[in-house]
C-alpha positions as CSV (number, residue, x, y, z in Angstrom):
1,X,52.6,142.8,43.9
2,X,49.6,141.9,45.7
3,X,48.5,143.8,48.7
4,X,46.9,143.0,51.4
5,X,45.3,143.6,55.1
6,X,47.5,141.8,57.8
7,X,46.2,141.9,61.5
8,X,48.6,143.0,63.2
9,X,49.1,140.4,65.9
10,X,50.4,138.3,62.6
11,X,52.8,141.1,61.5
12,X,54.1,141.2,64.8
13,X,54.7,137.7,65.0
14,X,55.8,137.4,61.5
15,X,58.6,140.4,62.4
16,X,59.3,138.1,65.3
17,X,59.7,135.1,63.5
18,X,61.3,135.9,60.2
19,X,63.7,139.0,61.1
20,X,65.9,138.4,57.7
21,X,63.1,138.9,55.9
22,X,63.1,140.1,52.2
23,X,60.5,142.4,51.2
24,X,57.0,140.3,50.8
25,X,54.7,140.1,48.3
26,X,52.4,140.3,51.0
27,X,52.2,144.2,52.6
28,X,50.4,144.7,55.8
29,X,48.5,148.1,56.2
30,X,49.4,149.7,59.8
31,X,48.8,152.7,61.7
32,X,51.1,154.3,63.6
33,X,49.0,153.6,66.9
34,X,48.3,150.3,66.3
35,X,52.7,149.9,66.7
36,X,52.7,151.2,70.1
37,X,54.4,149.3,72.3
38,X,55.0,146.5,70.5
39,X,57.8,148.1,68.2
40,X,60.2,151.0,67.5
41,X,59.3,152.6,64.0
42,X,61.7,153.8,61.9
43,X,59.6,156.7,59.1
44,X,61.5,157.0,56.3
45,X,60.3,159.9,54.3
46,X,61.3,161.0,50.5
47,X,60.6,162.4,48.1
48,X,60.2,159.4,46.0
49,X,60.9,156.1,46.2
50,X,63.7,156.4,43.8
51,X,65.5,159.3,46.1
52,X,69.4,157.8,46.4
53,X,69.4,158.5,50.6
54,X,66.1,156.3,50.4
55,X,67.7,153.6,48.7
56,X,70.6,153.9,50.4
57,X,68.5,153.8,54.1
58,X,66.3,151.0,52.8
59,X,69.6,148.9,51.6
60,X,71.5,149.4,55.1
61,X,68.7,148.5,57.1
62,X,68.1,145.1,54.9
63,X,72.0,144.4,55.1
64,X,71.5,144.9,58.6
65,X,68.0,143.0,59.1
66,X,69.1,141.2,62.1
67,X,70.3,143.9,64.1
68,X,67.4,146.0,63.3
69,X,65.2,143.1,64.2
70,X,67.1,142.8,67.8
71,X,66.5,146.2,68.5
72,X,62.7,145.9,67.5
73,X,63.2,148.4,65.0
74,X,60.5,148.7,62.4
75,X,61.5,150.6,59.1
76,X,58.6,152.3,57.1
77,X,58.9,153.9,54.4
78,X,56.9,157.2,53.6
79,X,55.7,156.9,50.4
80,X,53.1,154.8,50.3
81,X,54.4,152.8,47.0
82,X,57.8,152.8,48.4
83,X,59.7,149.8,49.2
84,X,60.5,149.1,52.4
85,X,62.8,146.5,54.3
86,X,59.7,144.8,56.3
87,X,56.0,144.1,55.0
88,X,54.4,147.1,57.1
89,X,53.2,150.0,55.3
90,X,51.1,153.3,55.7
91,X,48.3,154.1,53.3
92,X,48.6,157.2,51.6
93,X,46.3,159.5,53.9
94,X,48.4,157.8,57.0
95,X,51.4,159.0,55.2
96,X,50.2,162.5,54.8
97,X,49.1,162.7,58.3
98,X,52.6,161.6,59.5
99,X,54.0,164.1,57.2
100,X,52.3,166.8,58.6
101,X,52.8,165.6,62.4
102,X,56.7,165.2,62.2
103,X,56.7,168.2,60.1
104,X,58.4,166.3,56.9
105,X,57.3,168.1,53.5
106,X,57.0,166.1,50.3
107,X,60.6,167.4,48.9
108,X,62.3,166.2,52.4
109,X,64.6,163.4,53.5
110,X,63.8,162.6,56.9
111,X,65.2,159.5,58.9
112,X,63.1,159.3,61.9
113,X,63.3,157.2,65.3
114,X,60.4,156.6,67.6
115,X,60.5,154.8,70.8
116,X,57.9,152.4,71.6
117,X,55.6,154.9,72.9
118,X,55.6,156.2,69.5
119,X,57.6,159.6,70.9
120,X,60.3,161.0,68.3
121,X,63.7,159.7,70.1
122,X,66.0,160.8,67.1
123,X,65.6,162.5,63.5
124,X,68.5,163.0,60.8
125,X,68.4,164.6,57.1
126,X,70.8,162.2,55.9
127,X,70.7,158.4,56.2
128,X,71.8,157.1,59.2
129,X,74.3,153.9,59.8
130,X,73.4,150.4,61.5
131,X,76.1,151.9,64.1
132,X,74.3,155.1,64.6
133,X,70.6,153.4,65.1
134,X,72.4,150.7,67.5
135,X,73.7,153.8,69.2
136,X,70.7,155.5,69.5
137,X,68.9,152.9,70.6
138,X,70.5,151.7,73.7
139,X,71.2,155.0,74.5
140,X,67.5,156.2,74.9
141,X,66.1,152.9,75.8
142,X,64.0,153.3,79.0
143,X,64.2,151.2,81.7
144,X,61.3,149.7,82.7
145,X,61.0,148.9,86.7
């Protein structure tokens, strides 16, 4: 798989544009900074790539690719060499730092929601539902005036 460095205006254009996507051969390096505003991350953290809640969290959210693309979600995954439902990834010393700011350790499951101003909305231990993130979602979404 070949990896490489996406600005970011293309990755947001490309989430945009192609919300059914498939996982890429192309991955696009992000910070979690660089995201603010423009989407709602989604950190996915295991163990392992191979951890059954993060397959199970990865395969909901690419059955449900549309929805999470409507409500500007963007799934993550944390590993570094996990897969993930959307090109964007961290690189492993971004991973670590998000690790130790949402207090995740390596052993942990963690399912966590940001809003766009990158401020933890929602965080579960077990994988969440297209029904629950909907839920969350327009529940905490902020109205802008």
């Amino acid at each position: 798989m070949s990896r490489r460095f996406i600005p970011l205006s293309a990755l947001a254009l490309l989430l945009v544009m192609a919300p059914g996507l498939a996982i890429s051969q192309t991955q696009a390096f992000v910070t979690l900074p660089e995201l603010r505003n423009l989407v709602r991350p989604l950190l996915i953290f295991a163990p392992s790539p191979n951890d059954p809640q993060f397959e199970l969290q990865v395969r909901t959210l690419k059955e449900h690719s549309r929805q999470a693309h409507d409500l500007w979600l963007l799934p993550i995954g944390v590993p570094y060499d996990s897969p993930t439902p959307t090109p964007a990834k961290f690189t492993d010393s971004e991973a670590r730092t998000l690790r130790q700011r949402f207090h995740v350790g390596p052993t942990q499951f963690a399912v966590i929601l940001l809003d766009d101003q990158l401020d933890e909305m929602y965080r579960a231990t077990t994988p969440l539902t297209m029904q629950e993130l909907t839920r969350m979602v327009r529940a905490t979404h902020r109205i802008v005036q």
